[in-house]
C-alpha positions as CSV (number, residue, x, y, z in Angstrom):
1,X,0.0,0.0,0.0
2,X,1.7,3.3,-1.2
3,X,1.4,6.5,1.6
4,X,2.8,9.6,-0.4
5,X,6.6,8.1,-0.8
6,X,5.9,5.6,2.0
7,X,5.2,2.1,1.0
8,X,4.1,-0.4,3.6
9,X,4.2,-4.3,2.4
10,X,2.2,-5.1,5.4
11,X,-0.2,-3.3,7.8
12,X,-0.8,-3.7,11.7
13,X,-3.8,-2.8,12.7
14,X,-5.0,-2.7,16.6
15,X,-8.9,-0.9,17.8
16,X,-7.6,0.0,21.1
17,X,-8.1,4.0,22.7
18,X,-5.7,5.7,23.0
19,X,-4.8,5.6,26.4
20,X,-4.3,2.0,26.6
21,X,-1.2,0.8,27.1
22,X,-1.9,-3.3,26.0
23,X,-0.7,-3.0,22.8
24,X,-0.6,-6.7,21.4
25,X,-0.4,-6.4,17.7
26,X,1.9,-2.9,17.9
27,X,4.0,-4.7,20.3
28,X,3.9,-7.5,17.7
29,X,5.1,-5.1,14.7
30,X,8.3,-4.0,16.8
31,X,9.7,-7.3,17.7
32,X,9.6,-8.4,13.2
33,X,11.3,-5.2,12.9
34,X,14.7,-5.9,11.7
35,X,17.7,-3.8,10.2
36,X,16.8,-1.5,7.1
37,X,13.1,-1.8,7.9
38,X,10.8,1.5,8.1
39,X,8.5,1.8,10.6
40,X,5.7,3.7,9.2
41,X,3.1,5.6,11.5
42,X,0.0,7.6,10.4
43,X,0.4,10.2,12.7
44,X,2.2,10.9,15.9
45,X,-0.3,10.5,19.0
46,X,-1.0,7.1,17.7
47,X,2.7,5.7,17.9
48,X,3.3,5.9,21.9
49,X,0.9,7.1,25.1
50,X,3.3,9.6,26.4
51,X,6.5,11.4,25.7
52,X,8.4,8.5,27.9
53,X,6.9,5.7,25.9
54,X,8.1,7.4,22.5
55,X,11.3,8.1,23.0
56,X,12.0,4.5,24.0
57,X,10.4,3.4,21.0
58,X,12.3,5.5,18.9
59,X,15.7,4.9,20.9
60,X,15.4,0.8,20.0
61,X,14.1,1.3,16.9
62,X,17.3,3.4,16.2
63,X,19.7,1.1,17.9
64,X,18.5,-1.6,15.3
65,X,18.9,0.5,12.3
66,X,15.1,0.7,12.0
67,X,14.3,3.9,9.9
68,X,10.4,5.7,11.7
69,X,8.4,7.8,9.0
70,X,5.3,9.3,10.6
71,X,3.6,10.4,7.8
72,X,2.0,13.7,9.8
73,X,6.2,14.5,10.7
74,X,8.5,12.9,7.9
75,X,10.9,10.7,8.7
76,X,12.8,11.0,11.7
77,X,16.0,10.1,11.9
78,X,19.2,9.0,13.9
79,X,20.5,12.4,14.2
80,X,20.7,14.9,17.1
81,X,18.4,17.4,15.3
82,X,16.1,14.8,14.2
83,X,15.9,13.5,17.6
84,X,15.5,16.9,19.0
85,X,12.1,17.5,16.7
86,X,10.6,14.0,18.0
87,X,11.1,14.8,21.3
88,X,9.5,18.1,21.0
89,X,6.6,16.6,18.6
90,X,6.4,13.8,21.0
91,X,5.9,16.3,24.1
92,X,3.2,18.5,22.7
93,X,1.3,15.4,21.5
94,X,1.1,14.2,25.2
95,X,0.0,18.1,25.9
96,X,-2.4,17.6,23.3
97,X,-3.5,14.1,24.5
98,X,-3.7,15.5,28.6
99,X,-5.4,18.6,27.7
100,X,-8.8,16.9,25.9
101,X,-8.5,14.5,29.3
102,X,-8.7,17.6,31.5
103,X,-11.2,19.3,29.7
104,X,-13.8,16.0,28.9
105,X,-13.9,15.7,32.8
106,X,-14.4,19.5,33.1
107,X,-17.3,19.1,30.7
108,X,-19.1,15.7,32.4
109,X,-18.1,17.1,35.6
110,X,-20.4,20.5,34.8
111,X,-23.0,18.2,33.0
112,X,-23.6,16.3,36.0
113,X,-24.0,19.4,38.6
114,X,-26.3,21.5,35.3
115,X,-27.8,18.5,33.8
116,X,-30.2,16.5,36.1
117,X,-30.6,14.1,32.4
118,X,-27.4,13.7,32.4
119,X,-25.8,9.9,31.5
120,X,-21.8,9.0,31.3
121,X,-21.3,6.5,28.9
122,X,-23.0,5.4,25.3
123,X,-26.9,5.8,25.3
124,X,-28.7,2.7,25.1
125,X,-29.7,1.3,21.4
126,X,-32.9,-0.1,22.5
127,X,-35.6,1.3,25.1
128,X,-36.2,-0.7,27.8
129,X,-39.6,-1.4,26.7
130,X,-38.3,-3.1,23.7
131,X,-35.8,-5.3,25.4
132,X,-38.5,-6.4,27.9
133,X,-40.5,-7.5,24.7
134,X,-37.7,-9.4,23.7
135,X,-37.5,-10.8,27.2
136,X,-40.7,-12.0,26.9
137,X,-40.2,-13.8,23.9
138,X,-37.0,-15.3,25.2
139,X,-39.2,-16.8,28.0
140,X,-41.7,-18.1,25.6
141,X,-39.2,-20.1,24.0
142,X,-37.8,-18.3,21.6
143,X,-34.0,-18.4,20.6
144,X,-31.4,-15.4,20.6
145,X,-31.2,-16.1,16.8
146,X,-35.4,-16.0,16.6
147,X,-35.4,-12.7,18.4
148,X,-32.8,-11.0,16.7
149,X,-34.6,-11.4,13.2
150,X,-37.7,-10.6,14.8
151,X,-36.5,-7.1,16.6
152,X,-33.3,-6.2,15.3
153,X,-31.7,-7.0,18.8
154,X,-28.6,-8.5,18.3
155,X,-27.7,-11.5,20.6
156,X,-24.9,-9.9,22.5
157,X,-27.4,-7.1,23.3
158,X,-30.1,-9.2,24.3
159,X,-27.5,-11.2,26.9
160,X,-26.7,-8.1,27.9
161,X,-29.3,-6.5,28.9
162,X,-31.6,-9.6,30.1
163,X,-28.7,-9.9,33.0
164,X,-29.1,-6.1,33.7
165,X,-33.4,-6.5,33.4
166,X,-32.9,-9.5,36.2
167,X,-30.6,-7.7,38.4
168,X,-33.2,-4.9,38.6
169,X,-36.1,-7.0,39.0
């Protein structure tokens, strides 16, 4: 796959957040890294969690000759000056990263004392009417499979919330 003058001959993919630090396929890209390779990022805050974590990164990529192109920088490389940048780069993308932290809890943190409707977290797919009509069915005899063609529930969904409809009952 070509990026600008960048070509990768094979992609790592990994649908972690950010702030994770369990990395399994990442970790798994930097331990087939050999001499010559390139290590090719699409942009900065997604190569390390914080400053600390990306300049070690870089550091054993450079002591095994492993070139780093980060397509939103260039490439960086083994010099003092091209270490210098990284290590600037690297410190306001953990600025960056901190500063949406600090202002998300500012913002729920307001909701909640301004917003008596307020709910943390993803708001629910289906209303709690429809999930106990899928409950019902479930106890009629119906399968997960049967219900989810009926109402669109998905399985998972249905487990799901059946365990939090019994735990409230």
């Amino acid at each position: 796959m070509q990026y600008g003058y960048a070509r990768a001959e094979k992609i790592y993919q990994e649908k972690f957040t950010e702030t994770t630090t369990k990395r399994p396929e990442f970790n798994k890209l930097l331990k087939v890294l050999k001499a010559d390779d390139t290590l090719i990022i699409t942009k900065l805050d997604r190569f390390a969690r914080n400053t600390k974590e990306a300049l070690e990164i870089i550091q054993e990529s450079f002591n095994r000759d492993v070139k780093v192109n980060i397509l939103n920088m260039g490439i960086i490389d083994n010099t003092p000056t091209g270490q210098l940048i990284f290590t600037i780069f690297s410190a306001f993308a953990q600025f960056e990263r901190d500063m949406i932290v600090t202002r998300t809890q500012e913002g729920k943190a307001y909701a909640k004392l301004h917003d008596q409707h307020f709910k943390e977290g993803r708001p629910k797919t289906y209303s709690d009417e429809q999930i106990s009509f899928a409950y019902q069915l479930h106890q009629k005899g119906m399968t997960y499979k049967m219900i989810e063609a009926k109402t669109g529930i998905s399985v998972s969904s249905q487990k799901r919330r059946y365990l939090l409809l019994k735990q409230n009952n």
